[in-house]
ROLUMPA-950393 format. One record per residue (C-alpha): residue number from 1; residue in three letters; z, y, x. Coordinates in Angstrom, 2 decimals, decimal comma. Example, Ala and Ser with C-alpha at 12.3 -4.5 7.8 and 13.67 -1.06 7.14 Angstrom:
BEGIN
+-----+------+---------+---------+---------+
!  nr ! rest !      zz !      yy !      xx !
+-----+------+---------+---------+---------+
!   1 !  ala !    7,80 !   -4,50 !   12,30 !
!   2 !  ser !    7,14 !   -1,06 !   13,67 !
+-----+------+---------+---------+---------+
END
This chain:
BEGIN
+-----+------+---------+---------+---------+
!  nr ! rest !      zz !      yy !      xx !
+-----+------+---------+---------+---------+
!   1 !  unk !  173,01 !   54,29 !  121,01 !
!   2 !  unk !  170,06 !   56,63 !  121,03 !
!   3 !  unk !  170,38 !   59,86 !  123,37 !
!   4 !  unk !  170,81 !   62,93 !  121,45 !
!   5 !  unk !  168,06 !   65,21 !  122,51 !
!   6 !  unk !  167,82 !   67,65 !  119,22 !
!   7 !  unk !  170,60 !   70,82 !  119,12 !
!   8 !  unk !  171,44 !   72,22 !  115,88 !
!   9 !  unk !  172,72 !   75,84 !  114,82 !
!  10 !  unk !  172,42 !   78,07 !  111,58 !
!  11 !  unk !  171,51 !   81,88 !  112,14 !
!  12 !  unk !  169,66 !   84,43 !  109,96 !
!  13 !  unk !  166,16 !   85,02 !  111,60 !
!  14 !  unk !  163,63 !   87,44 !  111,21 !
!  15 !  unk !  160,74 !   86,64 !  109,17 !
!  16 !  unk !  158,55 !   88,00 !  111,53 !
!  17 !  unk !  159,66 !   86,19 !  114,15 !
!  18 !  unk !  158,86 !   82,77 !  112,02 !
!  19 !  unk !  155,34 !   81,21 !  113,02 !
!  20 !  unk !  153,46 !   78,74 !  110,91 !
!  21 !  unk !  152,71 !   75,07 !  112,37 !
!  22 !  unk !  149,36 !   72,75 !  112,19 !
!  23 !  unk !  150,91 !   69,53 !  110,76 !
!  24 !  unk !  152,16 !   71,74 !  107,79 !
!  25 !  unk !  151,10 !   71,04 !  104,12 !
!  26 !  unk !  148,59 !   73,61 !  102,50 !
!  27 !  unk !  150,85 !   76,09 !  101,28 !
!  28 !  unk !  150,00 !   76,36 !   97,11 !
!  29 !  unk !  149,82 !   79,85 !   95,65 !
!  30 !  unk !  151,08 !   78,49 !   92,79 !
!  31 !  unk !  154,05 !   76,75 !   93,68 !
!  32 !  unk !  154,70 !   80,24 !   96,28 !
!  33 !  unk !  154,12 !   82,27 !   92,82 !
!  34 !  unk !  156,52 !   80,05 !   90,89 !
!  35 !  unk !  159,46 !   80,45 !   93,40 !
!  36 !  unk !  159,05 !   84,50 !   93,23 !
!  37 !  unk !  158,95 !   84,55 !   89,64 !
!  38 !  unk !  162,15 !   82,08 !   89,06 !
!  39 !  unk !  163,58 !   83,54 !   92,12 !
!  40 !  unk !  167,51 !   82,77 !   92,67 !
!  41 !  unk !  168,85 !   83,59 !   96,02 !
!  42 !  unk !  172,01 !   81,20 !   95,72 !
!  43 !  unk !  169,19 !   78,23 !   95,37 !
!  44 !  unk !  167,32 !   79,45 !   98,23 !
!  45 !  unk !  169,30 !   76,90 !  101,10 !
!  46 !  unk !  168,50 !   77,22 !  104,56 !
!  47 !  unk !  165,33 !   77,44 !  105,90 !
!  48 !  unk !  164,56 !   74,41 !  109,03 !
!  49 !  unk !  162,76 !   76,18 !  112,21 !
!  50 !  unk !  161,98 !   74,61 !  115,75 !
!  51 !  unk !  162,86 !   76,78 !  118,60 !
!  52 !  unk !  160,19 !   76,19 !  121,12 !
!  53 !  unk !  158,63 !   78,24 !  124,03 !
!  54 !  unk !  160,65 !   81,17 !  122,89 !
!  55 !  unk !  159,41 !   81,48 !  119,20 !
!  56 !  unk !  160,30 !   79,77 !  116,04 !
!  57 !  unk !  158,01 !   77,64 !  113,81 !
!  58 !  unk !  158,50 !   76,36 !  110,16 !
!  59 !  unk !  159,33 !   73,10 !  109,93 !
!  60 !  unk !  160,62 !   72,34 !  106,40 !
!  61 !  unk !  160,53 !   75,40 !  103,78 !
!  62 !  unk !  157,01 !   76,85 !  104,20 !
!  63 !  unk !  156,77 !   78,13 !  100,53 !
!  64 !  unk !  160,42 !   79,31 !  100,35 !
!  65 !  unk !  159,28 !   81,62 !  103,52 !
!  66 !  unk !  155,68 !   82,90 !  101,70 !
!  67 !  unk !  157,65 !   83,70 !   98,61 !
!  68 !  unk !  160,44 !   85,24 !  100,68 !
!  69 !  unk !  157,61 !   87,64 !  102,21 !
!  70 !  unk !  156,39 !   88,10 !   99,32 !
!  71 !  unk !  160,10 !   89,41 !   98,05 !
!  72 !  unk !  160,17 !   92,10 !  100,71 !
!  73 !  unk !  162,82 !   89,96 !  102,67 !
!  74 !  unk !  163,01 !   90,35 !  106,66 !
!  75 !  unk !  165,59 !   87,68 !  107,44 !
!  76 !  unk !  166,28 !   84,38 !  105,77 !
!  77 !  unk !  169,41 !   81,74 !  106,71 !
!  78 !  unk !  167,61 !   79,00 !  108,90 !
!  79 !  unk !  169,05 !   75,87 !  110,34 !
!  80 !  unk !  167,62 !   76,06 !  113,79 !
!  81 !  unk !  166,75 !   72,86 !  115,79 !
!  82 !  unk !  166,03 !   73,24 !  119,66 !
!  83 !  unk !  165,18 !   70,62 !  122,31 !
!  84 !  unk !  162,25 !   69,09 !  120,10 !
!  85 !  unk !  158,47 !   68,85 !  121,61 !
!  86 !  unk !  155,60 !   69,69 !  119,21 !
!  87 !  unk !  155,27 !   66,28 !  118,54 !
!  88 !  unk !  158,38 !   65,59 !  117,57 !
!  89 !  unk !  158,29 !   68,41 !  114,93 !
!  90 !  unk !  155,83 !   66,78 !  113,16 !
!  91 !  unk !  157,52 !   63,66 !  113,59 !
!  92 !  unk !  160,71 !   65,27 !  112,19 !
!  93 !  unk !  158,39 !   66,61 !  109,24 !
!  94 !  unk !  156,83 !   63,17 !  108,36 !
!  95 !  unk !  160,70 !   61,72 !  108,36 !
!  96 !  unk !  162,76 !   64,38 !  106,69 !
!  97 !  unk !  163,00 !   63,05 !  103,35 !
!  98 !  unk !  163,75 !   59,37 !  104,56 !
!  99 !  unk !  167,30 !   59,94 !  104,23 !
! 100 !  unk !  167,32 !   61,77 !  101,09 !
! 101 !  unk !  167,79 !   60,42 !   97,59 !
! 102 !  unk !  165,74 !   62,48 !   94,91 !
! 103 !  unk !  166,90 !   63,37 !   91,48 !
! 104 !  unk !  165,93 !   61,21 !   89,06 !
! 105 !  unk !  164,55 !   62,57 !   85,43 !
! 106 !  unk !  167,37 !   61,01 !   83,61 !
! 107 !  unk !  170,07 !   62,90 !   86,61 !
! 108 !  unk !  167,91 !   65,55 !   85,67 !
! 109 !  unk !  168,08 !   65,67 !   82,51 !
! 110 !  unk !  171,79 !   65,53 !   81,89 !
! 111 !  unk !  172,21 !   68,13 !   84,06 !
! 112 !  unk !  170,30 !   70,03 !   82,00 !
! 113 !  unk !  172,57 !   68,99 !   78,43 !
! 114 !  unk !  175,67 !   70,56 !   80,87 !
! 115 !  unk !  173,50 !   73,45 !   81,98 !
! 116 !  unk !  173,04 !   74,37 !   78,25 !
! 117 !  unk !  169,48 !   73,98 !   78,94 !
! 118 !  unk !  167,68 !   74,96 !   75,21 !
! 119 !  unk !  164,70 !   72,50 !   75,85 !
! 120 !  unk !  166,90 !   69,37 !   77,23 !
! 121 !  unk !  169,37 !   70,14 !   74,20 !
! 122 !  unk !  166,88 !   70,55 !   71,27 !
! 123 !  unk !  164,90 !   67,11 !   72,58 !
! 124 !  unk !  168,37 !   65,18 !   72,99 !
! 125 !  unk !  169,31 !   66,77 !   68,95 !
! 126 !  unk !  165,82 !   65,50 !   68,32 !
! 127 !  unk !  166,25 !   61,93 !   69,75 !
! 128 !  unk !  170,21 !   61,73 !   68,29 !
! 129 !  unk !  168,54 !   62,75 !   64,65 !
! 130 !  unk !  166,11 !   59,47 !   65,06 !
! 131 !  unk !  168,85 !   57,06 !   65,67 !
! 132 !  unk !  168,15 !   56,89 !   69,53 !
! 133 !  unk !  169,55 !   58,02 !   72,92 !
! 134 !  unk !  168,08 !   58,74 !   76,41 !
! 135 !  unk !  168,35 !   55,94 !   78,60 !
! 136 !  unk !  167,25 !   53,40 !   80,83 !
! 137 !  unk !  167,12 !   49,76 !   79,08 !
! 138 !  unk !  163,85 !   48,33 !   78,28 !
! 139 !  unk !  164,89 !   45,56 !   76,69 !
! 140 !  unk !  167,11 !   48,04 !   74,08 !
! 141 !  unk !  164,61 !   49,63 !   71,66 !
! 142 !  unk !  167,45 !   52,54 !   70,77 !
! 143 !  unk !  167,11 !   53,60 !   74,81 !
! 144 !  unk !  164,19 !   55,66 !   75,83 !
! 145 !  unk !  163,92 !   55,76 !   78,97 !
! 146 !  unk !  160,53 !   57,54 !   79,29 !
! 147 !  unk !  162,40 !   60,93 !   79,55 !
! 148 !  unk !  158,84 !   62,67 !   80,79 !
! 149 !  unk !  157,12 !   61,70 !   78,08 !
! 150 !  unk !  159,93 !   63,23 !   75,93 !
! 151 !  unk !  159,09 !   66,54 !   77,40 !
! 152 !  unk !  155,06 !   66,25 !   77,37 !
! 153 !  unk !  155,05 !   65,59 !   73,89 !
! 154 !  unk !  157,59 !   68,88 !   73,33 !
! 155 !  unk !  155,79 !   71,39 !   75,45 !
! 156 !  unk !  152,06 !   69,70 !   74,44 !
! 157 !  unk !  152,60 !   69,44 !   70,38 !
! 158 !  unk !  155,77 !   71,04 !   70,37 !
! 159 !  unk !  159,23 !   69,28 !   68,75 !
! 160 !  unk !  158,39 !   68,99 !   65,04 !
! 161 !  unk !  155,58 !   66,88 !   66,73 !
! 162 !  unk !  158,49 !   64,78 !   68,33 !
! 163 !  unk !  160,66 !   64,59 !   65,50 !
! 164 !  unk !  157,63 !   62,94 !   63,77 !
! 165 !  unk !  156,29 !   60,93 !   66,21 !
! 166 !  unk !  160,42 !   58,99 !   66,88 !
! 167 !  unk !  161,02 !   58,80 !   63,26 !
! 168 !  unk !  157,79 !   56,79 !   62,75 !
! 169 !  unk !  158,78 !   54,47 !   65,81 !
! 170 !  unk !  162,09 !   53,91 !   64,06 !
! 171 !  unk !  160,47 !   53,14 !   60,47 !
! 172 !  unk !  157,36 !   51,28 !   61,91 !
! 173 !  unk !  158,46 !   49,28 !   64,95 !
! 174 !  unk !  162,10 !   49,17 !   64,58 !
! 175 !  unk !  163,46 !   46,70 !   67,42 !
! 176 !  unk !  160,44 !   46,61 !   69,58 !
! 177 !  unk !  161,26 !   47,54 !   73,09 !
! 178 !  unk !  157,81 !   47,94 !   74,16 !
! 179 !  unk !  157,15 !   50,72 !   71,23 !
! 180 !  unk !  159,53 !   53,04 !   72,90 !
! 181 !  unk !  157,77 !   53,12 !   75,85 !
! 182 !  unk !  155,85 !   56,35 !   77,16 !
! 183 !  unk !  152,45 !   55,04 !   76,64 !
! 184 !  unk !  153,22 !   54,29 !   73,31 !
! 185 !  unk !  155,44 !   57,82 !   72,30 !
! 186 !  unk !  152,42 !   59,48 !   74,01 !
! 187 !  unk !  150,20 !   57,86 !   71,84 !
! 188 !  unk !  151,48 !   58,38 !   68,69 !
! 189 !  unk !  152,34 !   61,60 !   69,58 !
! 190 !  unk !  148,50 !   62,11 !   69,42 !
! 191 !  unk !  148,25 !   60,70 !   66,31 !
! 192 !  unk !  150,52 !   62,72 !   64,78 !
! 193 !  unk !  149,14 !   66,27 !   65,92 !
! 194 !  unk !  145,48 !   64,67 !   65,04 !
! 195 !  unk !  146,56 !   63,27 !   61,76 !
! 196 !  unk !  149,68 !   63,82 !   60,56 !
! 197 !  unk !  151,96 !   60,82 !   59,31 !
! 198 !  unk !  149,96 !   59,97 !   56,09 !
! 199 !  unk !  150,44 !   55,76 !   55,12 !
! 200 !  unk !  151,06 !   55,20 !   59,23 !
! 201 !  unk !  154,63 !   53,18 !   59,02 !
! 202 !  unk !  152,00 !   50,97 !   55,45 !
! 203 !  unk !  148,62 !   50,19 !   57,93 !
! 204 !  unk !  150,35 !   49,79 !   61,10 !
! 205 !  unk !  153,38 !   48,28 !   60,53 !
! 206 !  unk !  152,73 !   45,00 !   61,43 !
! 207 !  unk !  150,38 !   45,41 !   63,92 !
! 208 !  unk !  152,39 !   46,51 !   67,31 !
! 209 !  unk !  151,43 !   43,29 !   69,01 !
! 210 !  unk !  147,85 !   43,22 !   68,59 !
! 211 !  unk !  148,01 !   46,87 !   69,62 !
! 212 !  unk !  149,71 !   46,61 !   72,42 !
! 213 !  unk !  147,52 !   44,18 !   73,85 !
! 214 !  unk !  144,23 !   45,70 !   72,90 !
! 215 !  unk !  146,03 !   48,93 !   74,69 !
! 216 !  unk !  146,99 !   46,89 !   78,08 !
! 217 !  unk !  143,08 !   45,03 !   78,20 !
! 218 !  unk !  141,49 !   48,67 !   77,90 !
! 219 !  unk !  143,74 !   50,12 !   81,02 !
! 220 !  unk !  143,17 !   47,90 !   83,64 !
! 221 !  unk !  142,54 !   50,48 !   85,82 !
! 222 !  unk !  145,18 !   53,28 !   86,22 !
! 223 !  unk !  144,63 !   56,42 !   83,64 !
! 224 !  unk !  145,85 !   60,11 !   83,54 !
! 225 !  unk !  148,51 !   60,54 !   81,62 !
! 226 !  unk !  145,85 !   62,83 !   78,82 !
! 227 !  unk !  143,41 !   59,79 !   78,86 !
! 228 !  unk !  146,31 !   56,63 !   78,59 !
! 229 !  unk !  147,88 !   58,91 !   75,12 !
! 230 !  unk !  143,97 !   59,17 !   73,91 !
! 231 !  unk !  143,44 !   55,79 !   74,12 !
! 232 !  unk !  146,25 !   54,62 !   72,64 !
! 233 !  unk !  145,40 !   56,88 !   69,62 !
! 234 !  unk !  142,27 !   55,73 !   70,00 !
! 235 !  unk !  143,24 !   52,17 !   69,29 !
! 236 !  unk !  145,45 !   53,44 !   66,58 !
! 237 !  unk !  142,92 !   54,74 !   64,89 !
! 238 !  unk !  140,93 !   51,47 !   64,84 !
! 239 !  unk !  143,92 !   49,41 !   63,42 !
! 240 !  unk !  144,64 !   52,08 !   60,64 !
! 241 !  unk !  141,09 !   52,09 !   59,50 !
! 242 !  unk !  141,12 !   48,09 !   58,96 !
! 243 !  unk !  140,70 !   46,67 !   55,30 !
! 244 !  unk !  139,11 !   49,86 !   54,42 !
! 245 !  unk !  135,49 !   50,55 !   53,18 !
! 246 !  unk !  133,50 !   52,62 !   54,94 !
! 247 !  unk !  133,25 !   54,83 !   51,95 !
! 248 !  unk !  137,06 !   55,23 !   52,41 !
! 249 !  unk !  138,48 !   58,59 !   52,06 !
! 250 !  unk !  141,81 !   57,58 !   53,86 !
! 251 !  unk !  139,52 !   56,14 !   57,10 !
! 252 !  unk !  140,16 !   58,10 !   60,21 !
! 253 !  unk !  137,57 !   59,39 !   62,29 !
! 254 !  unk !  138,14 !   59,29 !   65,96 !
! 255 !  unk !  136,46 !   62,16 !   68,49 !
! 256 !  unk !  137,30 !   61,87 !   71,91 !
+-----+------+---------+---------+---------+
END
C-alpha cells in the first residue's frame, strides 16, 4: 500500500494570498468572461490550492479564481492539499481528471428536458414532431444519437431549419441508419438554409448510398465540423442536379 504523503483540508482563503503556477494552462479571457457573466455562486465548488513554502498556488480552478477577482471577491472555499513538492503539483494537475467520468451530451441533454431548459425542450418537440427520439443506436434510424449536431443546426440556421432538415430524412431516407448521422443532418441542414426543400425527397431519394460513399472517399482526412456539412451539401448538390440540362432552371448552383 502506497504511503500517504498528501494532507487534505477545506478553508476559505484569501485571494490575495493565491499565487499562480508554471505548469498551468493559458488562462482564456473568454472562458474567464463567460464564468462572470453566467456567474452562480452555488456552482462555484471549491477551489484546489497547494500549500507550499508558506504560500498557496492554484492547482485546479485557475479561471474560477480570475473571474472571482474579477467579481470583487477576497476569499473563495479551497480544498487545500499540503505535503506535495512542486513536482508533484504538476503531477497532480496532469492526473486530476483520471478518476473522473465526464458528462456525456445525451446526460446532458436530459438534464436539460428536467431543467426546463427552452433550447433542449423546443429541439426534443422538434425531433418528437419528426417521428424520432434522442438516442444512442446506430443501427435504429428513429435514434439520433448525434445530439451536437442537433444543437449546431438550431443555433447556426435556427429550428424551422431543423424541423425541415428531420422531416426530409424521414420522407427521403426512411430506415437508413447512416442518414441520421451528424455528417449527414449537418449536411442537409446546409441544404436546406441554401435551398430550401424544393423536389429534394423526388432527386435524391434513391440515392443515399452513392452519396454516402462519394461523402466518405472525399474525407479521408479529418474535416471541421463547417467544412464536413459543406461538403456533404456539396455532394448533394451534384446528385440533385443529375438528369438535368444545363439549361435547367431547377439545377443548383454550388459556391463554396
Amino acid at each position: 500500500m502506497n504511503k500517504k504523503i498528501t494532507n487534505q483540508r477545506f478553508a476559505f482563503i484569501s485571494l490575495a494570498k493565491i499565487e499562480p503556477s508554471e505548469y498551468q494552462r493559458k488562462t482564456k479571457s473568454s472562458q474567464v468572461n463567460s464564468i462572470v457573466k453566467n456567474f452562480d455562486e452555488a456552482k462555484l465548488g471549491t477551489l484546489t490550492v497547494s500549500q507550499r513554502d508558506g504560500k498557496y498556488f492554484i492547482i485546479d480552478g485557475a479561471h474560477r479564481l480570475s473571474a472571482l477577482r474579477t467579481l470583487k471577491y477576497t476569499h473563495a472555499p479551497c480544498e487545500v492539499l499540503t505535503g506535495l513538492t512542486y513536482e508533484q503539483e504538476a503531477e497532480y494537475f496532469r492526473t486530476q481528471g483520471n478518476d473522473k467520468r465526464a458528462l456525456k451530451p445525451l446526460d446532458l441533454f436530459n438534464a436539460g428536458l428536467i431543467a426546463e431548459d427552452e433550447k433542449c425542450l423546443r429541439i426534443n418537440e422538434i425531433v418528437k414532431a419528426n417521428s424520432f427520439t434522442i438516442g444512442f443506436d446506430y443501427k435504429n434510424f428513429f435514434h439520433i444519437g448525434a445530439i451536437h449536431a442537433l444543437f449546431l443546426i438550431a443555433d447556426d440556421y435556427g429550428f424551422e431549419t431543423l424541423d425541415h432538415t428531420l422531416c426530409l430524412i424521414a420522407n427521403t431516407w426512411t430506415g437508413i441508419s447512416k442518414a441520421t448521422s451528424g455528417a449527414c443532418l449537418l449536411g442537409v441542414a446546409e441544404f436546406v438554409h441554401r435551398y430550401g426543400i424544393a423536389e429534394f425527397d423526388k432527386r435524391l431519394g434513391y440515392s443515399f448510398s452513392e452519396i454516402w460513399f462519394e461523402y466518405k472517399e472525399s474525407t479521408r482526412k479529418s474535416q471541421t465540423s463547417d467544412k464536413a456539412r459543406k461538403n456533404f451539401c456539396r455532394i448533394l448538390v451534384e446528385f440533385y442536379n443529375k438528369g438535368l440540362g444545363g439549361k435547367s432552371k431547377k439545377r443548383l448552383v454550388w459556391e463554396n
